[in-house]
C-alpha positions in Angstrom: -13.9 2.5 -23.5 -15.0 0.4 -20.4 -12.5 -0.2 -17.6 -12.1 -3.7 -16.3 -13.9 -4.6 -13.0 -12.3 -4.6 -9.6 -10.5 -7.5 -8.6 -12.9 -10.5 -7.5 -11.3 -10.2 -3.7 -12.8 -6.8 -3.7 -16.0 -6.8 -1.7 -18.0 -4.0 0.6 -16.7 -3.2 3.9 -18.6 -4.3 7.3 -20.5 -2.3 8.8 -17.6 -1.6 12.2 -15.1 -1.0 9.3 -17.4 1.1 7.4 -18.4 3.2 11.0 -14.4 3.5 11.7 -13.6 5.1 8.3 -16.3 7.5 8.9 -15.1 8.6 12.5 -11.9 9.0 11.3 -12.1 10.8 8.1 -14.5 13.3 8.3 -14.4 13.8 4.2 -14.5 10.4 3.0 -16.2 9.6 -0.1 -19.8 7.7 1.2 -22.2 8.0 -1.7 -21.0 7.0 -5.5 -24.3 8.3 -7.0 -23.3 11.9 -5.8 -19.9 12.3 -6.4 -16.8 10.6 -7.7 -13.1 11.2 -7.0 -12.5 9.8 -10.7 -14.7 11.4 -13.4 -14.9 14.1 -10.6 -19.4 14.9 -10.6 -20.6 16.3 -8.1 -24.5 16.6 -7.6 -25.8 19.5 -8.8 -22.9 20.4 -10.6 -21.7 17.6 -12.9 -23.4 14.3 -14.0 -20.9 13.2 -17.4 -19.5 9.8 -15.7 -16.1 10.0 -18.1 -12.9 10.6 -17.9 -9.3 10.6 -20.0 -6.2 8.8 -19.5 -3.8 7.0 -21.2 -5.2 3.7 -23.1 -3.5 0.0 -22.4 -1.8 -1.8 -25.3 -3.8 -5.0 -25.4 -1.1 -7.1 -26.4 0.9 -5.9 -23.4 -1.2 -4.4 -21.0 1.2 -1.8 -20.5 0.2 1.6 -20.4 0.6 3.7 -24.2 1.3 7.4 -24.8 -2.4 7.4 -26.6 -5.4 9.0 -24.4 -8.5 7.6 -24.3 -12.2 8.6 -22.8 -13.4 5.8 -20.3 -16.9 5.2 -19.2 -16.9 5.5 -15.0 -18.1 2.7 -13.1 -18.1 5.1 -10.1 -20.1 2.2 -7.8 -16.7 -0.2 -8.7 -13.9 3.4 -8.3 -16.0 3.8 -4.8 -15.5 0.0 -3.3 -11.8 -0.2 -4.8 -11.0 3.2 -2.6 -12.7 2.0 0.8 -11.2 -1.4 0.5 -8.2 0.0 -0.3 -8.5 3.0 2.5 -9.5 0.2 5.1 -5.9 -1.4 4.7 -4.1 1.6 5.2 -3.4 2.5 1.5 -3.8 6.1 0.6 -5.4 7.6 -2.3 -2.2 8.4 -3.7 -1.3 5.3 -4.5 -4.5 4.1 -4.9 -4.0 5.5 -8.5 -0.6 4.3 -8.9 0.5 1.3 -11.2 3.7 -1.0 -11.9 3.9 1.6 -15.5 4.5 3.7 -12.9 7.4 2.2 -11.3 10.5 4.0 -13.6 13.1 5.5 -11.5 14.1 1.4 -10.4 16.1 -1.0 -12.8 13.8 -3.5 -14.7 16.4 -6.3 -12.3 15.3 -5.3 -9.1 11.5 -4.7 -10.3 11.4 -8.2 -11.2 12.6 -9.4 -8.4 10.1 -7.6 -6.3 8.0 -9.5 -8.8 9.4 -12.6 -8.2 8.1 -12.3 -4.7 4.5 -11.3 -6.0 4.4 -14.4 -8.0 5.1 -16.8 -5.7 3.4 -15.6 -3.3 1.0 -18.3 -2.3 4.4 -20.2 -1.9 6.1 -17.1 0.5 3.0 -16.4 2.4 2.7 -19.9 3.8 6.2 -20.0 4.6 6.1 -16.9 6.3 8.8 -15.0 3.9 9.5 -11.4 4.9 10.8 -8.9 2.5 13.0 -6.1 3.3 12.9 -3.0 0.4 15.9 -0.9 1.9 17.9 1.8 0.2 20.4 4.6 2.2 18.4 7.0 -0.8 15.6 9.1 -0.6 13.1 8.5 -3.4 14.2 5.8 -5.5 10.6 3.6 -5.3 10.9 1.6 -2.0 7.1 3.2 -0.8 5.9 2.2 -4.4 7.2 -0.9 -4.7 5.2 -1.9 -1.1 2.1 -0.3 -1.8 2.4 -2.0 -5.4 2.9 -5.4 -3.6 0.0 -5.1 -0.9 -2.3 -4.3 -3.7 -1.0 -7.4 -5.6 -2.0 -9.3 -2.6 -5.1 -8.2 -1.9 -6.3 -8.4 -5.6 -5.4 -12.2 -4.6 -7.6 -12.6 -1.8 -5.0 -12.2 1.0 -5.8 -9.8 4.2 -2.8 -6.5 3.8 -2.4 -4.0 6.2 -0.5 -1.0 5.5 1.2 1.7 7.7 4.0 4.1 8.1 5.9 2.9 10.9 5.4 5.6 13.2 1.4 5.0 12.8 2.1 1.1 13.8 3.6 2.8 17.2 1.1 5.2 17.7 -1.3 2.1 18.0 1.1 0.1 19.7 0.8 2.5 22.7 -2.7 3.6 22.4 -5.1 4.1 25.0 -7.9 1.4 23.8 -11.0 2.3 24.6 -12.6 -0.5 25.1 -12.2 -4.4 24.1 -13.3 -4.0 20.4 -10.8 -1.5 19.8 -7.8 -3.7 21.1 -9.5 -6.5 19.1 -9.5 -4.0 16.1 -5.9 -3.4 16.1 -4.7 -7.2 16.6 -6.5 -8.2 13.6 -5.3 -5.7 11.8 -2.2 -5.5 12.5 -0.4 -8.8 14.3 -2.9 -11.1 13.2 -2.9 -9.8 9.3 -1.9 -12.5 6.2 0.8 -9.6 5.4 1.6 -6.8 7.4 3.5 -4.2 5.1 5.5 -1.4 6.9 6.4 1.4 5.5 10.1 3.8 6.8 11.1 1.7 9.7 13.8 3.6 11.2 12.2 7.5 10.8 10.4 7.1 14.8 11.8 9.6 16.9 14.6 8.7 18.8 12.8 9.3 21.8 10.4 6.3 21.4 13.4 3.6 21.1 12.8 1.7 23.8 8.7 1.6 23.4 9.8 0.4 19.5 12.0 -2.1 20.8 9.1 -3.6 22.5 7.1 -3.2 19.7 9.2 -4.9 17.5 9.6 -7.7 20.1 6.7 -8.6 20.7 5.0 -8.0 16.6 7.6 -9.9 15.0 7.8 -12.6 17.6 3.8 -13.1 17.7 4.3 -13.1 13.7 7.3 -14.8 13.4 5.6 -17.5 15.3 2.8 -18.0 13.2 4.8 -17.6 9.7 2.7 -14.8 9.1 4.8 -12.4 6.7 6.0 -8.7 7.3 7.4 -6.8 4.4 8.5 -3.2 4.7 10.6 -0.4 3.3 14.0 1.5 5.5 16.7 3.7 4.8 18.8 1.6 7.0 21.0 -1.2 6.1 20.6 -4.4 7.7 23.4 -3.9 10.3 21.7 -0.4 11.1 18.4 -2.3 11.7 20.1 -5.1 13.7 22.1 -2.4 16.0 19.4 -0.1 16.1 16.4 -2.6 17.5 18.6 -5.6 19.2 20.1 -8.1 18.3 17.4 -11.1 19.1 14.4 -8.9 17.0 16.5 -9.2 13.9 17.4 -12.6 14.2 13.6 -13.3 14.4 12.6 -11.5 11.0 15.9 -12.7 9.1 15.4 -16.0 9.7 12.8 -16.0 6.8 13.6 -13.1 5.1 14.7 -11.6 1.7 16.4 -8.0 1.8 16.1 -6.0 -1.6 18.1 -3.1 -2.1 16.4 -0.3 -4.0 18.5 1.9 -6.5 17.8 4.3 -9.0 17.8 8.1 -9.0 15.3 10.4 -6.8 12.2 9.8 -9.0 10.2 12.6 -7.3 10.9 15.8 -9.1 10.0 13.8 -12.3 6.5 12.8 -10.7 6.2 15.9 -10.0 6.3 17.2 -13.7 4.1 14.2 -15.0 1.7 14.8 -12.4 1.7 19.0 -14.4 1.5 17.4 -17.5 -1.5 15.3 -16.7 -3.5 18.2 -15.2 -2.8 20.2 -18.3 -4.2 17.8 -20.5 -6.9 16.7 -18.4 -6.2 13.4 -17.5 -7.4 11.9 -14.4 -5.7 8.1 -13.2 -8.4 6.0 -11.8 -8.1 3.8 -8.8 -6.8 0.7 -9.8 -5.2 -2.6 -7.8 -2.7 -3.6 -10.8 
């Protein structure tokens, strides 16, 4: 069976995006016609460009309990992970899809949905979205990496980040003007900028994120540019714990979600067993 391409918003990095990724991973995956993070060749050592997982209902799409053998595009796997990689998304949930969304209840899913949908409509209004829940582990990192794939696949600039990582670059010694450039497109001048555990910096850094807040979601705020992102805080933690005025800024346009459902992890962690055992391997995908 023959995967579906990548997503027509899917193109090859630029050469200064390329050169960055390279600098700052030292093993990343540069050359599809030697190796392959999905079918897993390696020159030399393995050339069979397969690999099993579970096939889609084609009335549905959803995923079935059936295993199938794919064909590899390993050119297409390759410019899915840098694109994805470039915004911030891990490999992780690079391979992760909405079938794999089952700790949260089919209500709140859709909602998240809902904002998916519309989101040519939410975008140009500058809509944020809040995912927050006082639980560990019920989906709320999921959910946002789900949702900046969803937008990219639509042709819309996503960058994603832990929270702590959007500090760390906040207060970063720029090395030159390119570099300063760098991180204002990519991160206050982004179509969607999607944060993920605001609320886990050390307590140390409040003030420094108090200005970082400021001044991001008042530059963003400004020009309806949208921010969604994930917290264990409730909206009065969030309000008391960055000032008053900050909040007031992002809720003005903004939706707040909150994420139940049980700890989903140990579960993952016995699917992810299962897979290995019977040889499965997910490929990168942006749905």
């Amino acid at each position: 069976m023959k995967r579906p391409p990548p997503p027509p918003s899917c193109h090859p990095l630029s050469d200064p995006d390329f050169k960055r990724l390279k600098a700052t991973r030292p093993r990343l995956w540069t050359d599809p016609k030697k190796s392959c993070l999905t079918c897993l060749k390696r020159e030399g050592l393995r050339d069979a460009q397969t690999y099993r997982w579970y096939a889609d209902d084609p009335a549905t799409g959803r995923r079935t309990k059936e295993v199938a053998t794919y064909e590899c595009n390993c050119q297409q796997q390759w410019l899915m992970h840098l694109w994805m990689l470039n915004a911030g998304i891990p490999l992780n949930y690079q391979r992760l899809g909405w079938d794999d969304v089952r700790a949260v209840p089919e209500r709140i899913v859709t909602q998240v949905m809902d904002y998916a949908l519309q989101a040519a409509r939410n975008i140009a209004a500058g809509r944020n979205l809040v995912l927050w829940s006082k639980s560990p582990g019920t989906g709320k990192t999921l959910l946002l990496a789900l949702l900046a794939k969803f937008l990219m696949a639509n042709g819309w600039q996503v960058h994603f980040s832990q929270f702590n990582e959007v500090i760390d670059l906040f207060t970063s010694s720029w090395r030159d003007k390119e570099e300063r450039e760098q991180w204002t497109r990519r991160v206050r001048n982004v179509d969607v900028l999607a944060i993920d555990d605001w609320g886990k910096e050390h307590k140390g850094r409040i003030e420094m994120v108090e200005s970082m807040v400021d001044q991001i979601v008042r530059a963003r705020v400004s020009d309806a540019a949208p921010t969604i992102f994930t917290t264990n805080l409730t909206p009065q933690e969030i309000q008391e714990g960055y000032g008053v005025y900050a909040m007031s800024l992002l809720t003005e346009a903004a939706d707040f979600i909150e994420i139940t459902g049980a700890d989903y992890r140990p579960v993952r962690r016995e699917l992810s067993r299962q897979e290995a055992e019977l040889g499965l391997a997910r490929p990168i995908t942006a749905v």
